[in-house]
C-alpha positions in Angstrom: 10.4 13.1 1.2 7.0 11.1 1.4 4.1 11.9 -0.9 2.0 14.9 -0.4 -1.6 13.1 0.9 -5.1 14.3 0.9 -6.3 14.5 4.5 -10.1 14.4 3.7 -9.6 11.5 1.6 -7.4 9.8 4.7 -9.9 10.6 7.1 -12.5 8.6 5.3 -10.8 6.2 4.7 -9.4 6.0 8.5 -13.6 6.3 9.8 -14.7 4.0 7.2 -12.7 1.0 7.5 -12.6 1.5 11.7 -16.4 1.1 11.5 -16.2 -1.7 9.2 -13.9 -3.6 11.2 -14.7 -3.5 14.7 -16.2 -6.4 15.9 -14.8 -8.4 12.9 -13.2 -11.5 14.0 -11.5 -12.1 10.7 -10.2 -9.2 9.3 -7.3 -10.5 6.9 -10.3 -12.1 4.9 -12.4 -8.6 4.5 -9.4 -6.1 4.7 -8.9 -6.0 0.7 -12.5 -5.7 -0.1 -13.0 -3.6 2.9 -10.2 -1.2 1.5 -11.4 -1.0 -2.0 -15.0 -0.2 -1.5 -14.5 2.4 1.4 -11.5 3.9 -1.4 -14.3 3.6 -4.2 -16.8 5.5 -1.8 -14.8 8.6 -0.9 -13.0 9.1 -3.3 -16.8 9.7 -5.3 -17.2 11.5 -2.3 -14.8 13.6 -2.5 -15.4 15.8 -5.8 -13.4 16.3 -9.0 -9.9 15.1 -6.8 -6.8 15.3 -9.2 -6.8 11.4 -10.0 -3.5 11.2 -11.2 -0.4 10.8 -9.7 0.8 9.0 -6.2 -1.3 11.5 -3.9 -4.8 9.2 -3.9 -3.4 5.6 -3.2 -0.9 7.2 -0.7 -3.6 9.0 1.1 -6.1 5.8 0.9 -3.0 3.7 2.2 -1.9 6.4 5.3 -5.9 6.4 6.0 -6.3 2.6 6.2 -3.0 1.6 8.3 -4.3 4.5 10.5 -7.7 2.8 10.7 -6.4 -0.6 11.5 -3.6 0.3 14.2 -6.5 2.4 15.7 -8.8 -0.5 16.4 -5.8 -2.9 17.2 -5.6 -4.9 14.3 -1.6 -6.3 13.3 -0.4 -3.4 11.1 2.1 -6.0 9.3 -0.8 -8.4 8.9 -2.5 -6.4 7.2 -0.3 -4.3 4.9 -1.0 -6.9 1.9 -4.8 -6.4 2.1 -4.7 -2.7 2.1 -2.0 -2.4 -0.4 -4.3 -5.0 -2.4 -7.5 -3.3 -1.8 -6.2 0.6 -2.2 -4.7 -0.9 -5.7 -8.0 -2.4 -6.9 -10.0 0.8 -5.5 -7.7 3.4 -6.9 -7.2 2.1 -10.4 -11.6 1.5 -10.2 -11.3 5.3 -9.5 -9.3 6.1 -12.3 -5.7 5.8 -10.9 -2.9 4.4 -13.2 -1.8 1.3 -12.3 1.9 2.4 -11.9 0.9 5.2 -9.9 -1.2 2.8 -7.7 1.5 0.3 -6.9 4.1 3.4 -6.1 1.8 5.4 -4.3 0.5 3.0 -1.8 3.4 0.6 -1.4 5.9 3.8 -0.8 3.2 5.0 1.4 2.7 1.4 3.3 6.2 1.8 4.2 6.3 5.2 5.5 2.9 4.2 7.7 4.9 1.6 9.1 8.0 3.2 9.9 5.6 6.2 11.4 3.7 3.5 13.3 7.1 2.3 14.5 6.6 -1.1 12.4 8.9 -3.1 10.9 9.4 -1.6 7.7 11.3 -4.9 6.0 8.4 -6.7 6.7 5.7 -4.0 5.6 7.8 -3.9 2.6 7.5 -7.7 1.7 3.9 -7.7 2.5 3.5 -4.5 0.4 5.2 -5.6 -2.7 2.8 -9.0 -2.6 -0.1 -7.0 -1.8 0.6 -4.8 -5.2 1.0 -8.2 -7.2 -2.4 -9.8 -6.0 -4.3 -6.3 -6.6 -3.1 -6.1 -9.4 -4.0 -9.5 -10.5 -7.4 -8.9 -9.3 -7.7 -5.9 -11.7 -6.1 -8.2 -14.9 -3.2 -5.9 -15.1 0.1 -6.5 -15.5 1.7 -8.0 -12.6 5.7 -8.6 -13.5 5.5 -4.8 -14.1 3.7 -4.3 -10.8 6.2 -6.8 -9.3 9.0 -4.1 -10.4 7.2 -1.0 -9.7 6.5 -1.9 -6.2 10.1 -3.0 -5.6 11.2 0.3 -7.0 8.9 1.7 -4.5 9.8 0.0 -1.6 13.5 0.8 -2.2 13.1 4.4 -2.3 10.7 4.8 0.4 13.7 2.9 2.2 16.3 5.2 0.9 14.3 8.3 2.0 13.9 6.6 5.6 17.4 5.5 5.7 20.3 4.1 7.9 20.0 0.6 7.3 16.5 0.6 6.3 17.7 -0.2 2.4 19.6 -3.2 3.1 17.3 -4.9 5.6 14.5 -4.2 3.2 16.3 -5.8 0.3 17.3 -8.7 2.4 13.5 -9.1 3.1 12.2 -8.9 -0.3 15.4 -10.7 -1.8 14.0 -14.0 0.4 10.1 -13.5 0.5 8.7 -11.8 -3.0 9.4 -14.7 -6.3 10.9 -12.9 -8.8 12.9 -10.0 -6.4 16.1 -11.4 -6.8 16.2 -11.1 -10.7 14.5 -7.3 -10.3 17.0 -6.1 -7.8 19.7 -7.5 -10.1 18.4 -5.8 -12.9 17.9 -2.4 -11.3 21.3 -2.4 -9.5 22.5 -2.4 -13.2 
C-alpha cells in the first residue's frame, strides 16, 4: 500500500535531475543539492499542490531514483542524497518535517524494491539521508531518526516476506541510535 504520488511533480523531477546529471563525474557530491533545488523548482511550478501530507516527498523521491537509474547512476549510492535533498526541498516548500522523512524514505524504499534494489540497503541509506536533511534544515533529527525508521519498517512490512527482518538487521548495524529506536517501538 505505497503512497498515492503526483505524476507531474515526478516527471520534473525525473527530467530535471537527468539533465542535471549527465555528464557529471561526481554525482554523490551534487545529488542533495541537485534534488532540493529541482524539488523547490516544480513544486512552484506546479500550482497550489496540496502541500501536506506524504504525497509531495514521495513523488519527488519516485521522480529522482527514476532520474538517476535512467542515466546509470548507483541507485543505492545515491538514496542518502535524494532522501537528503527531497527532505530539505519539501520542508522549503512547505512540507512538515515528519511528513518529509515518511514520505520519501517509505518511498526510497518502494523505488528500490521496484527498481529491483536492495531494499535493506536503500533502507540504511534512507534513514541517514533523513537525519543529515534534516540537520541541514535545523530540525529535529532524533525525531527524524525515529520517524524514518518507522518508515522504513512499514514500507518493509507492506513489501514483505523477509523484507522486515533483513531491513532491521541493516539499520540495527549501520544507523547510531537504531538499536535503542527498534527497542523502543517493539514495545
Amino acid at each position: 500500500m505505497g503512497v498515492p504520488i503526483i505524476s507531474n511533480v515526478v516527471n520534473g523531477i525525473k527530467g530535471g535531475l537527468k539533465a542535471t546529471l549527465k555528464g557529471t563525474a561526481d554525482t554523490g557530491s551534487v545529488l542533495a543539492n541537485s534534488v532540493k533545488n529541482v524539488a523547490v523548482t516544480t513544486l512552484k511550478g506546479t500550482g497550489e499542490l496540496v502541500v501536506k501530507g506524504l504525497q509531495v516527498p514521495a513523488s519527488i523521491v519516485a521522480g529522482a531514483f527514476e532520474g538517476v537509474a535512467d542515466v546509470g547512476v548507483s541507485v543505492v549510492k545515491s538514496a542518502r542524497g535524494i532522501v537528503n535533498g527531497t527532505i530539505q526541498g519539501a520542508t522549503d516548500s512547505g512540507v512538515s518535517q515528519k511528513d518529509a522523512v515518511q514520505g520519501s524514505v517509505r518511498q526510497a524504499i518502494e523505488s528500490a524494491k521496484d527498481l529491483g534494489e536492495d531494499v535493506a540497503e536503500v533502507a540504511v541509506e534512507a534513514v541517514k539521508g533523513a537525519v543529515n536533511g534534516v540537520k541541514q534544515i535545523g530540525g529535529d533529527t532524533v525525531g527524524a531518526a525515529k520517524d524514518a525508521i518507522v518508515a522504513a519498517l512499514e514500507a518493509a512490512k507492506d513489501i514483505g516476506g523477509e523484507t522486515v527482518e533483513s531491513v532491521k538487521t541493516a539499520l540495527n548495524s549501520s544507523v547510531d541510535g537504531a538499536k535503542e529506536i527498534l527497542n523502543e517501538i517493539k514495545k
